[in-house]
C-alpha positions in Angstrom: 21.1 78.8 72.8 23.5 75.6 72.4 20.1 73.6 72.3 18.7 75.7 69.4 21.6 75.9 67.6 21.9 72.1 67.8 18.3 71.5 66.9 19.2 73.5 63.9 22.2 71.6 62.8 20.4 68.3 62.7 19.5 67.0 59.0 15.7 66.9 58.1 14.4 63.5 57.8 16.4 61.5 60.0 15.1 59.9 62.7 17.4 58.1 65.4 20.9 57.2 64.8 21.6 55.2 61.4 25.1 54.1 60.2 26.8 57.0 58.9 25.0 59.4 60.3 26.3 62.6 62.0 25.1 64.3 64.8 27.1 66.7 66.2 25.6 66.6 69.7 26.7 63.3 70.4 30.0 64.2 69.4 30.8 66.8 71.3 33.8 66.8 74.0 31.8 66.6 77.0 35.0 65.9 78.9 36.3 69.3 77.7 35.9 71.5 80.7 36.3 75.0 79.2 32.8 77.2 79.3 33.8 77.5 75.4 34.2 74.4 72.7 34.2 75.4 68.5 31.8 73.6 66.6 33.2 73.1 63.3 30.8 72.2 60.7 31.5 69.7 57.7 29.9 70.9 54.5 29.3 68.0 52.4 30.6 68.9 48.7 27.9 69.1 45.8 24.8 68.6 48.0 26.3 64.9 48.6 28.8 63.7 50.6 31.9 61.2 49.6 29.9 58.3 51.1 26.0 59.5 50.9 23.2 57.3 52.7 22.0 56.5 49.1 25.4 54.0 49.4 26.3 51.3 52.3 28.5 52.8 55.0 28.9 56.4 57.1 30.1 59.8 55.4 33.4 60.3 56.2 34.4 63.5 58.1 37.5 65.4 57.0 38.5 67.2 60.4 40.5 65.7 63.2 37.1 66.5 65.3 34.0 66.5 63.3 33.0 69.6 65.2 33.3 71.5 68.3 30.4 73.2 70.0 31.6 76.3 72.8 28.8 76.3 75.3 28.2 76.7 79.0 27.8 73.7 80.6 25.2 75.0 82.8 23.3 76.1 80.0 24.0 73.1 77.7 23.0 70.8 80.7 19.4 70.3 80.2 19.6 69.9 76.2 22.2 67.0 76.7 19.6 65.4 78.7 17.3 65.7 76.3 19.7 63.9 73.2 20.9 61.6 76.0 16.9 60.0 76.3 16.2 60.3 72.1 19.2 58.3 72.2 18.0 55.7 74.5 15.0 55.1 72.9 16.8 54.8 69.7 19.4 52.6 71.5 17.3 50.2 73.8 20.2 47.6 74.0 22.9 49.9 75.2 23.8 50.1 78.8 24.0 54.1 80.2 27.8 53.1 80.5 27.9 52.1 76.3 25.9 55.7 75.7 28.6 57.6 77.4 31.4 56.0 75.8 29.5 57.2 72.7 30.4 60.7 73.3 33.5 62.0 72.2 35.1 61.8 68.8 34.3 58.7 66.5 35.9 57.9 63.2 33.4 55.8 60.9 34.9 54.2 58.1 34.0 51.6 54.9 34.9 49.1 56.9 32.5 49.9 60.1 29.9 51.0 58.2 29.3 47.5 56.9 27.7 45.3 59.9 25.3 42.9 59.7 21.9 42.8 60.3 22.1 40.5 63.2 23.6 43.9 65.3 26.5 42.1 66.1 28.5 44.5 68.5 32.2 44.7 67.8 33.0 47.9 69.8 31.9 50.6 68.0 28.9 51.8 67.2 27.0 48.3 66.3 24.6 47.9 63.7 21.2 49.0 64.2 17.8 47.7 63.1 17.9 50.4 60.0 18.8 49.5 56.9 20.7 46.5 57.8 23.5 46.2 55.6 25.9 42.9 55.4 29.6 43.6 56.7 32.2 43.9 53.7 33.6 40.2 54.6 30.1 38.8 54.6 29.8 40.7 51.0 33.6 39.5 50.2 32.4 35.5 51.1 28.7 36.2 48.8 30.5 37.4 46.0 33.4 35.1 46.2 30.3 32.1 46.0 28.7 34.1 43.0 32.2 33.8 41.3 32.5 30.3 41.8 29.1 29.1 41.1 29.6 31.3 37.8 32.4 29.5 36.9 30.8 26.3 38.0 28.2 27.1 35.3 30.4 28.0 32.6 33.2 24.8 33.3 30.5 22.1 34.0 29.0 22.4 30.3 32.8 22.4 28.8 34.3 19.4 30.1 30.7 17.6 29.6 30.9 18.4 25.8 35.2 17.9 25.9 33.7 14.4 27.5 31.9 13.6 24.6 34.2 14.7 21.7 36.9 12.7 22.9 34.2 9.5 23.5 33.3 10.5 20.0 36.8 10.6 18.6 38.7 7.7 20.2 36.2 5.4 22.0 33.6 4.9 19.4 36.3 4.5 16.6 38.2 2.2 18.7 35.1 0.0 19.4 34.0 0.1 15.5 37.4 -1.3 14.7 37.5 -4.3 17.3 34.0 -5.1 15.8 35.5 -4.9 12.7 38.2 -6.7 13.9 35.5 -9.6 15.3 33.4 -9.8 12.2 36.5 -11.3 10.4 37.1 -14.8 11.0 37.9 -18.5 9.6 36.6 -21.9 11.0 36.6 -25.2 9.3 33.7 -26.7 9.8 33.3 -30.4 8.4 34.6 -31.5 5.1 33.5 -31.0 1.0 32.2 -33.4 -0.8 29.4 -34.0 -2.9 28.3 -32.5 -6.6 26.0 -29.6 -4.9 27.7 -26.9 -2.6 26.5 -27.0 0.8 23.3 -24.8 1.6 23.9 -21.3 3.2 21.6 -18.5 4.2 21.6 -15.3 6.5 19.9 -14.2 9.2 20.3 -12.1 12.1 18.5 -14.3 15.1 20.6 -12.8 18.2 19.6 -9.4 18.0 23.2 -7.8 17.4 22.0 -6.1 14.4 24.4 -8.4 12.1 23.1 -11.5 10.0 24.0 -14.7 11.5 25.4 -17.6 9.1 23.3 -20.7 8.5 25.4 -23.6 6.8 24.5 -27.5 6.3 27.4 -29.3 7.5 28.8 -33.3 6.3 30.9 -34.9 9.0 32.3 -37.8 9.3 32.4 -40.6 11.6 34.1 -43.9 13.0 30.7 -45.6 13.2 29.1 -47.3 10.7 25.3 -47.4 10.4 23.9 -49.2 7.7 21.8 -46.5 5.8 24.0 -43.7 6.1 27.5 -45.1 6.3 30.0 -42.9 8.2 28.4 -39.5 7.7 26.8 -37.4 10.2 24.6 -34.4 8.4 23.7 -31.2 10.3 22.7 -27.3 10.3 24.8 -25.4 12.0 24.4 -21.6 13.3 27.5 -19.5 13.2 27.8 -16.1 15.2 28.7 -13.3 12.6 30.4 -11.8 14.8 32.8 -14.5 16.2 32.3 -17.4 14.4 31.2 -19.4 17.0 28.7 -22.0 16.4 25.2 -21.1 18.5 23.0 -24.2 17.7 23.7 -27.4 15.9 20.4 -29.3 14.8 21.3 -33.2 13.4 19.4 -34.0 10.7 18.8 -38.1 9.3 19.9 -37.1 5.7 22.1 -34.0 4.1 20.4 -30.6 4.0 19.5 -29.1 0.9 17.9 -26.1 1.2 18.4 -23.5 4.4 15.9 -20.5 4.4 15.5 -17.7 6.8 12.8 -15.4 7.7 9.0 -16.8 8.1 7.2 -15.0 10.8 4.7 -16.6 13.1 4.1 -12.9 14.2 5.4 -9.6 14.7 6.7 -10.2 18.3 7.3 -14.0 17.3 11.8 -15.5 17.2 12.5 -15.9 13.8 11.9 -19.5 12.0 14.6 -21.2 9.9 13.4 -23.6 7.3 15.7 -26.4 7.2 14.9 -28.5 3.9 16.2 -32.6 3.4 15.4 -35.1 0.0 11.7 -35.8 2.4 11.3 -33.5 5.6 10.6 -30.2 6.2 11.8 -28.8 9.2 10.8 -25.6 11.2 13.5 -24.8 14.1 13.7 -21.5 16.4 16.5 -19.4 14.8 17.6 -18.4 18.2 17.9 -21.7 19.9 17.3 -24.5 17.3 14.1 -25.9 18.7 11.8 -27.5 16.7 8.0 -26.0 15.7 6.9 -28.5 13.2 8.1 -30.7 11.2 6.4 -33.0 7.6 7.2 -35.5 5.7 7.4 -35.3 1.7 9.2 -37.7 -0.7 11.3 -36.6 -3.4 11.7 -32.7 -2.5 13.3 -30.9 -5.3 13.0 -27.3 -4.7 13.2 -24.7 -1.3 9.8 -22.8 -0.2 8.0 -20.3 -1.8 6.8 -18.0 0.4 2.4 -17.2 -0.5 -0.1 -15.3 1.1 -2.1 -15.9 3.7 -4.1 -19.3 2.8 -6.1 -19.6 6.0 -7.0 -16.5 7.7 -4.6 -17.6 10.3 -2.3 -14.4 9.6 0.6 -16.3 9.1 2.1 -16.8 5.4 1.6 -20.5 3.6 4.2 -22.1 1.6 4.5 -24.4 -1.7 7.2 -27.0 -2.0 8.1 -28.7 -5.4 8.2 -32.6 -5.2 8.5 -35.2 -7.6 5.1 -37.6 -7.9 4.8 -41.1 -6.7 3.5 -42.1 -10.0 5.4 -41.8 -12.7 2.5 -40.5 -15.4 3.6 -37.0 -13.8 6.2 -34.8 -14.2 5.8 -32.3 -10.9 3.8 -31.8 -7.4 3.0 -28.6 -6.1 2.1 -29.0 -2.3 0.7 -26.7 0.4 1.8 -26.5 4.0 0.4 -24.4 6.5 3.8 -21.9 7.6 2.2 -21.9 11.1 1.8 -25.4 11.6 3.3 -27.6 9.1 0.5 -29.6 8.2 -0.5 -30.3 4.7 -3.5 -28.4 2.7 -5.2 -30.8 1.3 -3.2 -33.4 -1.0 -0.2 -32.7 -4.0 -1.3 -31.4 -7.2 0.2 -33.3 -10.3 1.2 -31.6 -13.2 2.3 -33.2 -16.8 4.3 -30.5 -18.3 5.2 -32.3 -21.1 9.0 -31.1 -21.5 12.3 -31.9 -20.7 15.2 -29.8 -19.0 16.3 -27.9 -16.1 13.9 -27.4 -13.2 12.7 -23.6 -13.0 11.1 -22.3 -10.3 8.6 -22.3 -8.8 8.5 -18.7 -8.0 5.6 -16.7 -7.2 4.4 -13.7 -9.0 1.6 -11.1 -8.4 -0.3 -8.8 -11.4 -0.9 -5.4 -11.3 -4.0 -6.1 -10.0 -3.3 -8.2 -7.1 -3.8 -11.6 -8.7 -1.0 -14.4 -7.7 0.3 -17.2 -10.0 3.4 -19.7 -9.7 5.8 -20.0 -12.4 7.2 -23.0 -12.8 7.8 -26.2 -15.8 10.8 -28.3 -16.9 13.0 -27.1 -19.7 9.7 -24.7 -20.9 7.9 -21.8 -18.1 4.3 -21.9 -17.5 2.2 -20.3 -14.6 -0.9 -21.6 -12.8 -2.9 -19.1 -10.8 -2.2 -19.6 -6.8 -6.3 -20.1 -6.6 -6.7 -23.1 -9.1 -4.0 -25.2 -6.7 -5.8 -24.2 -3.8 -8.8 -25.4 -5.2 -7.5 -28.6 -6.5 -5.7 -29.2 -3.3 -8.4 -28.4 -0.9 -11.5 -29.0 -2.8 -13.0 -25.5 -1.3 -13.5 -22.0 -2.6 -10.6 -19.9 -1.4 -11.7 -18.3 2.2 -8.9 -14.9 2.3 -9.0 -11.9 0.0 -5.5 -12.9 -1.9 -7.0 -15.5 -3.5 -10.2 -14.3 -5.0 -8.7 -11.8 -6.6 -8.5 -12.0 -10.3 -7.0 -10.7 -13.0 -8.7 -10.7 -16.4 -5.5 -9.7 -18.4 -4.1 -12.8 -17.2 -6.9 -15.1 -17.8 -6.8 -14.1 -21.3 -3.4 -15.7 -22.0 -5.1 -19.0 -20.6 -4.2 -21.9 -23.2 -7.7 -23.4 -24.3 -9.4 -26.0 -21.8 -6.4 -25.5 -19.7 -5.4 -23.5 -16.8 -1.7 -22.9 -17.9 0.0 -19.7 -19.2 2.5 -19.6 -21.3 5.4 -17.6 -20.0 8.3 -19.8 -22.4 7.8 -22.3 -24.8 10.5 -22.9 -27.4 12.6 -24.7 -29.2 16.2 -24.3 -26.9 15.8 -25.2 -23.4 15.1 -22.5 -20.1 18.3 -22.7 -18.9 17.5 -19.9 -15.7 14.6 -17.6 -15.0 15.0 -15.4 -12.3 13.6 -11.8 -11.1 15.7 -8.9 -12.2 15.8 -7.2 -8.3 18.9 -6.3 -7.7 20.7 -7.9 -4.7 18.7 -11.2 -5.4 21.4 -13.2 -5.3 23.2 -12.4 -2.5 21.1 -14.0 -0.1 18.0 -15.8 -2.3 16.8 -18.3 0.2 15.3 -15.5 2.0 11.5 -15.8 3.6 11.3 -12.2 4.4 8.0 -10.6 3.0 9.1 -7.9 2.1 11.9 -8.9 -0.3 9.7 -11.5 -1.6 7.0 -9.1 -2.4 9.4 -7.3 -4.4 10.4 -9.8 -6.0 7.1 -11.1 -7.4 6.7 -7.7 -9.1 9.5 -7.6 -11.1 10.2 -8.6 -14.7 12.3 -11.8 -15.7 15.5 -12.4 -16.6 15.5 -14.9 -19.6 18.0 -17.6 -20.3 17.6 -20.2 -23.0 19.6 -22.7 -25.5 22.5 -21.8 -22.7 23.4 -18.8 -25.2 20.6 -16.5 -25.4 19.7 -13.7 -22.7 16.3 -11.9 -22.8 14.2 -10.1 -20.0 10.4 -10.3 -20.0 8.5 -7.7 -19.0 5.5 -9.2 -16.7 2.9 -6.7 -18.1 2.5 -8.7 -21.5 4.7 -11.6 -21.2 6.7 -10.2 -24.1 11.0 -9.9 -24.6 12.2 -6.7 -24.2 15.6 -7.5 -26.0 17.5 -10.7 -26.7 21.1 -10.8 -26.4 23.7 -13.5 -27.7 26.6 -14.5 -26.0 28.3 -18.1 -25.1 27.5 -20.4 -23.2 26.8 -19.5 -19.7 27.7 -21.4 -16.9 26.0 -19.3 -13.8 23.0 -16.9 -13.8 23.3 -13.6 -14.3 23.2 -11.0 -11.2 21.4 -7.9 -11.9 23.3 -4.9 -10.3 23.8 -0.9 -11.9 26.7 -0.5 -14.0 25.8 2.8 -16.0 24.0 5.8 -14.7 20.4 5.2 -16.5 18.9 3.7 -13.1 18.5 0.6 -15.4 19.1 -2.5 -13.9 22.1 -4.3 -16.0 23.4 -7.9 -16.1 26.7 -9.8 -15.3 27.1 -12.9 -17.1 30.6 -14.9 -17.4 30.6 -18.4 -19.3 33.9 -20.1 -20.2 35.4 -22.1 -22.6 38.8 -23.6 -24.0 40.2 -22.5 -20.7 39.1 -18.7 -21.1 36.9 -17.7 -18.6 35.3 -14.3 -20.4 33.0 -11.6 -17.8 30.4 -9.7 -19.5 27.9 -6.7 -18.7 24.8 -6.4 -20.7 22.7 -3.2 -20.6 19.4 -4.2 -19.3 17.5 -1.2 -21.1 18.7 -2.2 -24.5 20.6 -5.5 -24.4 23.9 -4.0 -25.3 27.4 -4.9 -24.4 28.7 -2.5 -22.0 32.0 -3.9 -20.5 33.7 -7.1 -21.5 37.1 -8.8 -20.1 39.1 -12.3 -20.5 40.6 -14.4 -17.6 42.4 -17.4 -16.9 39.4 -20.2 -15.9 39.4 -20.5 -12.6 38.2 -24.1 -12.6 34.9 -23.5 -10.7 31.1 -22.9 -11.0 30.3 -20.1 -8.6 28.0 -17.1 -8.8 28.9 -13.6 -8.9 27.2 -11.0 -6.4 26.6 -7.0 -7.2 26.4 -5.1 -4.0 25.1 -1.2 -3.8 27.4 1.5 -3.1 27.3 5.4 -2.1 27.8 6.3 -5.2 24.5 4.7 -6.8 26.1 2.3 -8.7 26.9 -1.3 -8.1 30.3 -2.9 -7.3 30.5 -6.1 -8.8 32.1 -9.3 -7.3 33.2 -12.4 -9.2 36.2 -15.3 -9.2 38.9 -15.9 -11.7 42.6 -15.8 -11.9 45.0 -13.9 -14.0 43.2 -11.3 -17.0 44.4 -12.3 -19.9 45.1 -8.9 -21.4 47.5 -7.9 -18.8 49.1 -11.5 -19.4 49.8 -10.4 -22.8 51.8 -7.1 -21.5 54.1 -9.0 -19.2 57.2 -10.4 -20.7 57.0 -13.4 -18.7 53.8 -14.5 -18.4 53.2 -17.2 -15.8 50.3 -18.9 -17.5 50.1 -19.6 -21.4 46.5 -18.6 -22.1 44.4 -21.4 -23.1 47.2 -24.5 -22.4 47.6 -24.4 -18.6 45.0 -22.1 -17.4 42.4 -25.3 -17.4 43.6 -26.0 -13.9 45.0 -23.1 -12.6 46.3 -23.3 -8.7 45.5 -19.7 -7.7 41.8 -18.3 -7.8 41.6 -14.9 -6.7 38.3 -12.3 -6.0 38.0 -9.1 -8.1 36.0 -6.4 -7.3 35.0 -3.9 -10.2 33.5 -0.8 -9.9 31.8 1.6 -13.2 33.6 4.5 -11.9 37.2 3.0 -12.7 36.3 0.4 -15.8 39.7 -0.1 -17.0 40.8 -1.0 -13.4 40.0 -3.7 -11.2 41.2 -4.9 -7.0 42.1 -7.9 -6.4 40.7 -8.5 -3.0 42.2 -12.1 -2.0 43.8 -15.1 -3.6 44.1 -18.8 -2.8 44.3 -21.9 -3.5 40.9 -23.2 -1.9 38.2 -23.7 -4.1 34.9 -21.5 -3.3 31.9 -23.6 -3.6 29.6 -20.7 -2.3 28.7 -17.2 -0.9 26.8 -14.7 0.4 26.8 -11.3 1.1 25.8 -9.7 4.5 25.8 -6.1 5.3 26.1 -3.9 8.1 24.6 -0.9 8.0 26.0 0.8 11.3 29.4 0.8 9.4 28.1 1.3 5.9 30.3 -2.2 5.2 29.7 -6.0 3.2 31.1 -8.9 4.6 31.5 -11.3 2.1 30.8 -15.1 3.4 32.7 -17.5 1.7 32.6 -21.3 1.7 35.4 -23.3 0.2 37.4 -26.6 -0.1 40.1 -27.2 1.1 42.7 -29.4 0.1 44.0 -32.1 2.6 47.0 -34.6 2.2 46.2 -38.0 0.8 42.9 -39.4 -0.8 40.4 -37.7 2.2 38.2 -34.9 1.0 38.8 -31.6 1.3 38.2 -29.2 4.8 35.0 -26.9 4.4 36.4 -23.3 5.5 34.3 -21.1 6.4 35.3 -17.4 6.4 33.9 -13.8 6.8 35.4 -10.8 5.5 35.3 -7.1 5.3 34.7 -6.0 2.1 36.0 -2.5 3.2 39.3 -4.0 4.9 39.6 -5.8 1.8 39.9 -2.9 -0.2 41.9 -0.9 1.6 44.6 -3.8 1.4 43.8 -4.7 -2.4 45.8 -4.8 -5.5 45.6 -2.8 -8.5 45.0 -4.7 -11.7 45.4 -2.6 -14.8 43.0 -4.1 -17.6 43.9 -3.1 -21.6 45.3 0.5 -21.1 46.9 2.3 -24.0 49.3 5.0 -24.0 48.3 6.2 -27.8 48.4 10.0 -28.5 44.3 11.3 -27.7 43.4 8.2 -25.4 42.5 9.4 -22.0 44.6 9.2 -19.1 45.0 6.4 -17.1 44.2 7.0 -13.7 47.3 7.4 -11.3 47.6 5.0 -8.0 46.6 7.5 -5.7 43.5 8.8 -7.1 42.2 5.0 -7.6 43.1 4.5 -3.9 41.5 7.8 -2.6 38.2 6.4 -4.4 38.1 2.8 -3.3 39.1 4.0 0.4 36.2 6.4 0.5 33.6 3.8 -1.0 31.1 2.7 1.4 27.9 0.0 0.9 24.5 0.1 1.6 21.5 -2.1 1.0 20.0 -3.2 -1.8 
């Protein structure tokens, strides 16, 4: 009866002992030793118990004794025999002495419920080969890894990006600022002398991204040497960044002309072109080696950079000289930019005038024909061809030079292979191409700024008074403007917002040194001011900033306008201003007319410059070249210095130029909103 009524107690489906599971045989008090034990059942609640198989762990019984089971124990012999070998086959590992510590009463809790798979024994009723749960500190150590490889995964990314904003905030900054810092310097480097300023070009030939200076430097010596006396001439390469001086290259006589750019290849160092009164020089920009050098006599003008002569797919150049016999005027040579060697012999020209050299420059048609401009005092233009055949004797081999242009050849003087570009009564004082940026750096061999600039238009002057451009289409004046006499040539640069290039011009007279802006759409003034003469010849530059306009740069010393406001004025205009002692850089900008900064002052005198840029920091660093002065009769220092046109600014002084007050005039700007703009402006190239 006890065996039925156990049979019929067991739970369908179950098979052997699992962890949680009840069976009531195996805990019954076989150590009771009344004929009689209760059996008391335990219901689960809701069809499910607290802790269900569906969840790790036993069920949890409610009673003291999970059941008690009255039976004989004569009767209830053979049916405990029976559970005793079903639980030794589910049991293999347990000893007979481990099954009959199994009877009795057992508690099984969260906690036991849990063992590992492994069946590791600690006493109770071990884990079995079921379901094979992991104990609750096996689950505690797994879940505590989860958490920490999940927080791994979120903190990893956030200090990696809190990494990089504070390398973005304070590292970068602070390196941008010491090579700021570094691109700010002042050597002296030989002394001043002679009527023409020293040459200087740029070119970046150390691969820092920032154009290296190129200067020809006069020394002098303790030596004598009969031809050249106590002078030592030389090019010298500067480091834009420090200063320092990278190559030295002596020459046998003072350097006129420096030019950078001229690419054997792609891969190829760049070449300078270092340029005496008779040799031509080619030196590795990077070391100061020598590629080739020639021998002219009487060199008056730098390079002009031509097409591709040979088929050799380097560039060929043309050089100015004066001829041996004296029946000629001008030379135009050839040399070979990858070798050095002559083509053919000079070409003699008579020009029949008298003046200023212009040119020669080169200049390609719309349809891909190329001529030289060049003459003395007048401007004519020979087709690139007709000097190659004269030269060489032979039929042009390349493509550039059998092209032809018929437009051109029209304008061909009778029996002649001359153009007239300018012939007239007043002298050509300057003609130049109107690209703006041109004269920041003009002794450049790059392509492709001297590609652009043999497409442009001209910028006219003539009789020293009158400014014209001619548009290259038809070889005709666009507009002719009259001014005084000017002493430099203009710079094109943008001063209104009708993407027209315009022109700076400044001449002086009487000790009045007056600064001009000519619209170069219509040939109208557009912005005019008066300044004490600073006592020198030097050009002006424009340079390109954010806001599409140009800022212009120029020398002079105190406006006379704001002179006239001051009760004590230092300088009487027109008396002392001749020789002023203080020369000082202005910068002016279209957005502020009325307003200029005065960037530096001194007393050197500036002989030269050149503007480099640096487009990582959207800056100009303005390369000047002065003398100056030393005690006694000995000439002058040559300083060399770089600055930052951006530093400049930010430490400049406001100069107010012919403001009003009068009722309906507009406001003059206040302090701070002039300094908010000029602090904000930023450069770019040309």
């Amino acid at each position: 009866m006890a065996a039925a009524l156990s049979r019929a107690l067991k739970l369908p489906g179950k098979k052997g002992s699992e962890l949680g599971e009840y069976d009531p045989l195996t805990q019954a008090d076989s150590e009771d030793e009344s004929e009689e034990d209760d059996l008391v059942l335990n219901y689960p609640r809701n069809g499910l118990g607290r802790d269900n198989c569906l969840g790790a762990g036993s069920s949890k019984l409610r009673g003291s004794r999970s059941g008690r089971l009255v039976m004989a124990k004569d009767e209830g012999q053979e049916d405990e025999d029976e559970e005793e070998d079903e639980w030794r086959e589910r049991l293999p590992n347990k000893s007979r002495p481990d099954r009959d510590d199994m009877k009795g009463v057992q508690y099984w809790s969260h906690r036991d419920s849990g063992r590992d798979r492994d069946g590791d024994d600690r006493g109770g009723s071990g884990g079995g080969s079921g379901l094979g749960v992991l104990s609750a500190e096996a689950e505690e150590k797994r879940m505590r890894m989860k958490h920490a490889v999940r927080s791994a995964f979120f903190l990893v990314p956030l200090v990696c990006a809190m990494l990089l904003v504070l390398l973005c905030a304070f590292l970068i900054p602070c390196r941008k600022g010491e090579l700021e810092k570094k691109l700010q310097w002042e050597i002296v480097l030989g002394v001043a002398g002679g009527v023409n300023p020293p040459p200087l070009a740029l070119w970046d030939v150390d691969g820092d991204s920032v154009e290296d200076v190129f200067l020809g430097v006069t020394e002098w010596t303790n030596d004598t040497h009969p031809t050249q006396g106590n002078k030592i001439f030389s090019t010298v390469a500067l480091s834009a960044v420090s200063g320092l001086v990278l190559w030295r290259r002596v020459m046998h006589e003072s350097v006129k002309y420096i030019q950078c750019g001229l690419q054997f290849s792609s891969q190829s160092t760049p070449v300078v072109l270092i340029i005496g009164k008779s040799v031509i020089m080619a030196v590795n920009g990077t070391t100061g080696k020598n590629f080739w050098t020639v021998s002219l006599k009487n060199i008056v003008s730098q390079a002009v950079l031509l097409p591709d002569l040979q088929g050799d797919s380097v560039p060929d150049l043309l050089i100015a000289t004066l001829p041996a016999d004296e029946a000629s005027d001008l030379s135009l040579t050839l040399i070979s930019g990858l070798t050095g060697a002559k083509l053919g012999h000079p070409v003699p020209f008579n020009l029949t005038g008298q003046g200023r050299l212009i040119g020669p420059l080169l200049h390609e048609t719309p349809l891909g024909a190329y001529f030289i401009l060049f003459g003395l005092g007048n401007v004519e233009a020979i087709s690139v061809r007709d000097i190659y055949i004269k030269a060489t004797g032979k039929m042009p081999l390349t493509q550039a030079l059998r092209r032809r242009d018929p437009g051109w050849d029209e304008l061909k003087k009778t029996n002649s292979s001359f153009i007239n570009i300018y012939r007239g009564a007043e002298s050509a004082e300057f003609l130049l191409p109107l690209v703006a940026g041109l004269g920041n750096n003009k002794n450049s061999l790059d392509t492709v700024t001297n590609l652009n600039s043999s497409k442009s238009d001209w910028v006219l002057v003539y009789g020293s008074t009158k400014l014209s451009v001619l548009r290259q289409r038809d070889i005709r004046k666009e507009w002719t403007f009259n001014s005084s006499e000017l002493h430099c040539q203009p710079v094109p640069g943008h001063f209104n917002d009708d993407r027209v290039l315009d022109l700076f011009i400044q001449h002086a007279a009487n000790g009045i040194m007056q600064v001009q802006i000519v619209d170069g759409a219509q040939g109208k003034l557009l912005w005019s001011a008066d300044f004490v003469c600073p006592g020198l010849k030097l050009e002006s530059s424009a340079i390109s900033t954010s806001t599409g306009q140009s800022a212009f740069l120029f020398w002079a010393s105190e406006p006379i306008r704001a002179q006239r406001n001051t009760t004590n004025p230092t300088v009487a205009p027109g008396v002392a201003a001749a020789q002023p002692l203080i020369r000082k850089l202005f910068l002016l900008h279209p957005a502020y007319p009325t307003i200029l900064l005065e960037l530096i002052s001194t007393t050197d005198t500036a002989v030269t410059s050149a503007v480099s840029y640096h487009e990582h920091q959207k800056d100009a660093f303005y390369i000047i070249v002065s003398s100056r002065p030393t005690a006694g009769s000995e000439p002058g220092a040559q300083v060399i210095k770089s600055m930052s046109l951006r530093t400049a600014i930010s430490k400049g002084k406001i100069v107010r130029l012919g403001e009003s007050n009068k009722p309906g005039d507009p406001v003059k700007p206040g302090a701070y909103e002039v300094n908010k703009f000029f602090r904000r402006l930023t450069f770019k190239q040309q």
